[in-house]
C-alpha positions as CSV (number, residue, x, y, z in Angstrom):
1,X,-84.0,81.5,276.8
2,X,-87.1,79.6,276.0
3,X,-87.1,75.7,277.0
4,X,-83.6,75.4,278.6
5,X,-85.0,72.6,280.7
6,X,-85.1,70.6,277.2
7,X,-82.7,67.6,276.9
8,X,-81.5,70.1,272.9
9,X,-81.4,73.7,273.6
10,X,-83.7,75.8,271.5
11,X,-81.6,78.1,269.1
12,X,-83.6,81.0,269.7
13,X,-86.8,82.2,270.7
14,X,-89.3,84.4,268.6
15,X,-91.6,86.8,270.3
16,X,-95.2,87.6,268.8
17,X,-98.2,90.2,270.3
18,X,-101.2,88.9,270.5
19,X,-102.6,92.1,271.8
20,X,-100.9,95.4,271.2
21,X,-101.8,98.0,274.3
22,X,-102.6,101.2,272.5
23,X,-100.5,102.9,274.7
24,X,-97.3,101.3,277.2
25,X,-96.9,97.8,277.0
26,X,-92.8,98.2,276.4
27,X,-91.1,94.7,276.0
28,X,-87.4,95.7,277.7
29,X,-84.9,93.6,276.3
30,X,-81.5,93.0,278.1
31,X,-78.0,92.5,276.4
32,X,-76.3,89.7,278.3
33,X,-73.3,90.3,276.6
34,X,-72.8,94.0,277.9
35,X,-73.9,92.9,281.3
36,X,-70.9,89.9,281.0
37,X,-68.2,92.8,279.4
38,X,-68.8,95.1,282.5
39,X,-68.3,92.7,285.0
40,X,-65.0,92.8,286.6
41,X,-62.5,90.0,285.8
42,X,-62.7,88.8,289.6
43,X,-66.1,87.8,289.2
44,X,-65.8,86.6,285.4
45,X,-63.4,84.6,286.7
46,X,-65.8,82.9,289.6
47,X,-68.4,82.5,287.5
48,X,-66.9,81.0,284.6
49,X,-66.7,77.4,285.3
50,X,-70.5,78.0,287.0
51,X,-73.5,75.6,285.7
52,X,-77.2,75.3,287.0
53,X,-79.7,72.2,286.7
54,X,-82.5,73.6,284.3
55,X,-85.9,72.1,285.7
56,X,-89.3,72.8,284.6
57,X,-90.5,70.6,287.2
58,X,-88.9,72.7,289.9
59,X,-90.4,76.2,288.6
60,X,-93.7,74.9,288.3
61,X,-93.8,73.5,291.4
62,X,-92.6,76.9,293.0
63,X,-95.6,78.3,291.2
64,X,-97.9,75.8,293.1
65,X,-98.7,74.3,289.0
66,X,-99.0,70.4,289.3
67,X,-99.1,67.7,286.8
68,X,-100.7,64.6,288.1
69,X,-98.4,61.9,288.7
70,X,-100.7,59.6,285.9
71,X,-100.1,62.8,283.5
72,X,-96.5,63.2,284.1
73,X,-95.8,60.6,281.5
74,X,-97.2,62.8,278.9
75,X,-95.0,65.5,279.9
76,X,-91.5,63.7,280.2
77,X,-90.6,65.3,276.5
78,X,-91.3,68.5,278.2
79,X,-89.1,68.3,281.8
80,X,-91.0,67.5,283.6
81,X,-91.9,63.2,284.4
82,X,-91.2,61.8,286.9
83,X,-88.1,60.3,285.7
84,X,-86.9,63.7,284.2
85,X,-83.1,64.3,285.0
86,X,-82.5,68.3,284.6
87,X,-80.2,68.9,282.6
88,X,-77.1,70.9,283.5
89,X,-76.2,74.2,281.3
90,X,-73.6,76.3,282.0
91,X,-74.6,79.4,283.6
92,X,-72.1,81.0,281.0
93,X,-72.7,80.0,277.2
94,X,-71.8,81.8,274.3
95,X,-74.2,81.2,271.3
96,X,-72.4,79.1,268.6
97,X,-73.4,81.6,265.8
98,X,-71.9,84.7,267.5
């Protein structure tokens, strides 16, 4: 999901082309909820009560991508001041409209 490092969740996420590749160019798409029925109880069960800290900071930083420290103000809405506490999500969350 889009901008889970966001204090508010986004609800969803809507994908546009730019550029359609005459030919190729498939978008796979993965159904989390199959992937979370065929797990095995055992391991529902371990990762139920999981969560994760959600930081932009920390992605773009693995991708060598820096804001300077007199722009990070400017970016605090977006995760990623200095002053930024990730948030923690669950690492299992079922959408409220489903």
């Amino acid at each position: 999901a889009d901008s889970t490092y966001m204090r508010v969740q986004a609800m969803g996420a809507v994908f546009t082309a730019e550029i359609v590749p005459d030919d190729g160019g498939d978008t796979g798409f993965a159904d989390m909820r199959a992937a979370y029925d065929a797990l095995d109880d055992a391991t529902r069960e371990q990762i139920d009560s999981l969560a994760a800290y959600h930081s932009r900071r920390y992605s773009m930083d693995r991708a060598d991508l820096h804001v300077s420290q007199e722009n990070a103000d400017r970016y605090q809405l977006y995760g990623y001041g200095a002053d930024t506490e990730p948030p923690l999500r669950p690492l299992i969350k079922v959408h409220p409209e489903t």
